[in-house]
C-alpha positions as CSV (number, residue, x, y, z in Angstrom):
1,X,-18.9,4.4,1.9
2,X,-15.7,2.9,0.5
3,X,-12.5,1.9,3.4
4,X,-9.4,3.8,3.3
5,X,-6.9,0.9,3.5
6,X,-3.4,1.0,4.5
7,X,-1.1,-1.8,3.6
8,X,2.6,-2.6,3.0
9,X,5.2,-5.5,3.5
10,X,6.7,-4.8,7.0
11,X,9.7,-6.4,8.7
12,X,9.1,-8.1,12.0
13,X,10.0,-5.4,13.9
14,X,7.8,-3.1,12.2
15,X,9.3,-1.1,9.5
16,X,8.1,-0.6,6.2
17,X,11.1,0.8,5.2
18,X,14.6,0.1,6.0
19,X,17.0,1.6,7.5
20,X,19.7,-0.2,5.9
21,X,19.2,-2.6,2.8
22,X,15.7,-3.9,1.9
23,X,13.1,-5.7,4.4
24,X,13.9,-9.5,3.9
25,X,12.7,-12.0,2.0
26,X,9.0,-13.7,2.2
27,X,7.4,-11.9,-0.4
28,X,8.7,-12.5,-3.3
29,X,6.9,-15.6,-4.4
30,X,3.9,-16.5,-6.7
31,X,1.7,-17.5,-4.0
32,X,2.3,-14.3,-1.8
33,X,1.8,-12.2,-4.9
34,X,-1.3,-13.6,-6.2
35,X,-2.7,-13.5,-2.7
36,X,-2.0,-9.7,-2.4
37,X,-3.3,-9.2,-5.8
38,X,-6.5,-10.8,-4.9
39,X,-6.7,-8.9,-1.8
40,X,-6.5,-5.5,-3.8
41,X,-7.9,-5.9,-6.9
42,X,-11.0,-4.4,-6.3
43,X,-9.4,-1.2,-4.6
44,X,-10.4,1.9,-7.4
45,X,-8.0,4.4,-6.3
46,X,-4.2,4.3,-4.8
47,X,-3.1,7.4,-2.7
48,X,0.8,7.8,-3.2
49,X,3.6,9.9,-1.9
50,X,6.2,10.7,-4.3
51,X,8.6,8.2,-3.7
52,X,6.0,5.1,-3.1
53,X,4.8,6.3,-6.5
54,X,8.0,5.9,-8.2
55,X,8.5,3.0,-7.1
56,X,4.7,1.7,-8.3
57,X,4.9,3.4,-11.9
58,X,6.4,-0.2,-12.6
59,X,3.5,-1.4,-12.9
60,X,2.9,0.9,-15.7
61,X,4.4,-0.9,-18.2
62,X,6.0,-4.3,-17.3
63,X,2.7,-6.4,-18.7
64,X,4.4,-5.0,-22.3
65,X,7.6,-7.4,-21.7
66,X,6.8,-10.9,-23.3
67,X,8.2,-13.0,-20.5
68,X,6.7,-11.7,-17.5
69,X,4.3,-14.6,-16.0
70,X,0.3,-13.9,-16.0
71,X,-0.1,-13.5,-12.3
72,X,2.4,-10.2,-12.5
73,X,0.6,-9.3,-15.9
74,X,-2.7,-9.7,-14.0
75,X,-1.5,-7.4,-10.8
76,X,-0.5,-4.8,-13.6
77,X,-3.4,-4.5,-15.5
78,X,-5.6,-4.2,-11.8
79,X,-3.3,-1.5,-10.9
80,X,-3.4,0.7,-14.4
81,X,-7.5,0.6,-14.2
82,X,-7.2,2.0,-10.8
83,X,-6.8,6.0,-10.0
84,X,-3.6,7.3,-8.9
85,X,-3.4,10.3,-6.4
86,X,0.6,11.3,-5.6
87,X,1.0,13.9,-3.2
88,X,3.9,15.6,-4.2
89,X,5.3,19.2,-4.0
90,X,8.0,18.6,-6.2
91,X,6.8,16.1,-8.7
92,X,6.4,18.0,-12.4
93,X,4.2,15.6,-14.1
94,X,3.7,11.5,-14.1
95,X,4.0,8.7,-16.3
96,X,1.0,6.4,-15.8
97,X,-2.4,7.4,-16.7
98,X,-5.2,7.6,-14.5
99,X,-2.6,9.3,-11.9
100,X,-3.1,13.0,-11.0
101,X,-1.3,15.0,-8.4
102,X,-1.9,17.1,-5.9
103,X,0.8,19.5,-3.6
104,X,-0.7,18.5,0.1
105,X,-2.4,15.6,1.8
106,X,-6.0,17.0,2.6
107,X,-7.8,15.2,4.9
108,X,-11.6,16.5,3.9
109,X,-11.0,15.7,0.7
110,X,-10.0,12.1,1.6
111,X,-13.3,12.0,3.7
112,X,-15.1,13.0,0.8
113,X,-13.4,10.4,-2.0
114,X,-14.2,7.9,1.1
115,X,-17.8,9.3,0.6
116,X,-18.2,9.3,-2.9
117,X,-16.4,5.9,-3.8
118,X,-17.7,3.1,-5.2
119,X,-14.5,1.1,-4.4
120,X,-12.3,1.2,-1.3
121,X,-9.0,3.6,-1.6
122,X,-5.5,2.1,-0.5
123,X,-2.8,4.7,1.2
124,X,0.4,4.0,0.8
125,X,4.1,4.3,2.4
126,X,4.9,5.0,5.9
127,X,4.8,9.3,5.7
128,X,1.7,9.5,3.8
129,X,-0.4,6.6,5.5
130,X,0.5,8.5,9.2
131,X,-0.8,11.8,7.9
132,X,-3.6,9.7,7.0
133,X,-3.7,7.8,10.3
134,X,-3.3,11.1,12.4
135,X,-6.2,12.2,10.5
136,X,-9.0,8.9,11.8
137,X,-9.0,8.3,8.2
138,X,-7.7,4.3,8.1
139,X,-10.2,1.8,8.3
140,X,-8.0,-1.3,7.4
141,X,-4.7,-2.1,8.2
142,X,-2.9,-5.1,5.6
143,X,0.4,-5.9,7.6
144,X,2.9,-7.9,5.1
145,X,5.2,-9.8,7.7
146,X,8.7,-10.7,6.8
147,X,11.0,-12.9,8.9
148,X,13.6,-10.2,9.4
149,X,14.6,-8.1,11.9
150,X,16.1,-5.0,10.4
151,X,16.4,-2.9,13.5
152,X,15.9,0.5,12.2
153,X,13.9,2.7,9.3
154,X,10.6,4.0,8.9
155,X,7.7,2.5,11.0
156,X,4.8,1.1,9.9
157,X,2.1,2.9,12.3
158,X,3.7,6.3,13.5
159,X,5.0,7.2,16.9
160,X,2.4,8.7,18.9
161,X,-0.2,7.4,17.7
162,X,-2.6,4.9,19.4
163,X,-5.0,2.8,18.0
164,X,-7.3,-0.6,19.1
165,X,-7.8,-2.7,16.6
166,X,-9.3,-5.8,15.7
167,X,-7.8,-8.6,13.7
168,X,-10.1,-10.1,11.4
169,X,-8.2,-12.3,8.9
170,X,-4.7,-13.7,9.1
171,X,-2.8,-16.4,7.0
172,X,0.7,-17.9,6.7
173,X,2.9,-18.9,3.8
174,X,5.2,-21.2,3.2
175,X,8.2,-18.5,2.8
176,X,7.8,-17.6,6.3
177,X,5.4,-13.8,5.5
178,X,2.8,-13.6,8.0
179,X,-0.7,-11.7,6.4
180,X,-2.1,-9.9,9.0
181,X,-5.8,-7.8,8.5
182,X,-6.7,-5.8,11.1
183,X,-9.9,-3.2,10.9
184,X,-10.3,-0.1,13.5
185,X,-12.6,-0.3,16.1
């Protein structure tokens, strides 16, 4: 059975999304890249909200610009040979392939991609990855850590919600970003 993964770059105080302005700096650097890319490039299929999605579709194309450097070219090509599901009720059509839509998150039919997976599924943004956390359907947890403090947004694990986990990898970078892997128990 393949591991429904959640992961995103998180401020220190836990947001994955600002309130106000973007989540500080720490990952923008080769190193950090290439390590996330490693960490991901054997995940087969991305599950996507709308706006997460719009924001990924840049990976769609940006290998085509002649001056991008190979570690961004080989994060690009991993994430067109992967699947795309956006859950969307007002997204008309998409422009990456492999991506597909569907108009609600449902949670059996995560447990049965889970099932039926030869590769491990990645969930992601803060709205999508709680309906998927609500749901017991999380089995990783890939924490990002920026230096800043942006005191306000959307959280990383929802309110409510409580979980015990176990962290079972963790590494530092010079810029400051904190990788954190935790699994459920």
């Amino acid at each position: 059975m393949a591991k429904l993964i959640y992961s995103m770059i998180t401020s220190l105080d836990g947001y994955a999304e600002a309130a106000e302005g973007d989540l500080g700096r720490g990952a923008e650097d080769e190193e950090v890249h290439t390590f996330i890319g490693d960490a991901f490039r054997d995940v087969g299929t991305f599950l996507y909200g709308r706006r997460m999605y719009e924001t990924m579709v840049f990976w769609e194309t940006v290998r085509d610009d002649p001056e991008v450097p190979p570690h961004i070219v080989q994060y690009a090509n991993d994430w067109r040979a992967a699947e795309k599901i956006v859950y969307s009720r007002t997204l008309e059509s998409v422009s990456s392939g492999r991506t597909s839509i569907e108009r609600s998150f449902d949670p059996d039919a995560v447990r049965r991609l889970k099932a039926e997976a030869d590769h491990d599924l990645s969930v992601d943004g803060p709205e999508l990855a709680a309906q998927a956390i609500r749901a017991g359907l999380v089995d990783e947890y890939h924490l990002f850590i920026t230096t800043s403090v942006v005191g306000g947004g959307k959280r990383f694990f929802p309110d409510g919600v409580r979980l015990d986990l176990e962290l079972v990898e963790q590494r530092s970078f010079p810029s400051g970003l904190i990788s954190a892997r935790y699994r459920t128990r």
